[in-house]
N, C-alpha and C positions, 0 to 999 in steps of 0.2 A: 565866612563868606570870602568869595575870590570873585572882584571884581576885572571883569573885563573892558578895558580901554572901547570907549567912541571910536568907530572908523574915520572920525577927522579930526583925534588927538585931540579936542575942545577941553576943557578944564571941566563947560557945565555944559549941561543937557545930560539926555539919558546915558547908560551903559547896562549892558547883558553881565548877569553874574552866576556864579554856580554857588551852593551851598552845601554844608556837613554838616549833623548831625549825631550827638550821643542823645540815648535816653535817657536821664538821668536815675530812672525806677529799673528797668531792665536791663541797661547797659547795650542796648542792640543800638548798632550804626547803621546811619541811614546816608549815604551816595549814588553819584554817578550821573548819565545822560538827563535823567528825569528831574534832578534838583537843582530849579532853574531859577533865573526870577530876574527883575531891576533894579538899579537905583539911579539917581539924577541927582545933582549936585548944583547946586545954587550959590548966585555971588555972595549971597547976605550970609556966607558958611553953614548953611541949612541943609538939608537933606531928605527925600520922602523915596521910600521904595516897596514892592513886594517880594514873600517869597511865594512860589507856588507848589503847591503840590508838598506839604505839610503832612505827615503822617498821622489819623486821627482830625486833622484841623483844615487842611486845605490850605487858600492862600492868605497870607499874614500880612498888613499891612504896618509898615512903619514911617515914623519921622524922627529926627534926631537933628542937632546943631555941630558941628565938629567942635572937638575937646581940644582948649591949648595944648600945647608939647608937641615933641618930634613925632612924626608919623610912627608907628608901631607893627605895620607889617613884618616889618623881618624878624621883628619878634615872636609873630604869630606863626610864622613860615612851616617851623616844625609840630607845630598842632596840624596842622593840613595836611602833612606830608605822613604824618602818626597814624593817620589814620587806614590807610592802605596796610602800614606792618599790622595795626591789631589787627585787622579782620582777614586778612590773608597768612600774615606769619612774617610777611616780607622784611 
């Protein structure tokens, strides 16, 4: 998931996110305009979001609490970014 910022910068309330997908039986990648969804972020470090448009499943609801440690985005960065070179070559 690649979360996109609130347009009033807020910490909580909702935000627009995109998502990627591997299958893990077929290995087919699933991106792009159509893989959308939300998440919302709460003071209590909680979290509830969907995704939409799930291949096979439609839209997936989640919840979750945030994990202590350092944020882990930039660690994730080049999974997200992996995925353009397999399915194109790039």
């Amino acid at each position: 998931m690649r979360i996109q910022p609130n347009i009033n910068l807020n910490l909580y309330g909702p935000c627009e996110l995109s998502w990627r997908m591997r299958d893990l039986e077929t290995g087919q990648l699933t991106f792009g305009r159509k893989c959308t969804g939300d998440i919302e972020f709460f003071p209590d470090q909680t979290l509830r979001g969907c995704l939409y448009d799930i291949p096979g499943t439609g839209a997936v609801e989640f919840e979750g609490a945030r994990a202590p440690g350092p944020p882990v985005q930039d660690d994730l960065q080049h999974e997200w970014d992996d995925f353009v070179r397999q399915a194109y070559g790039r």
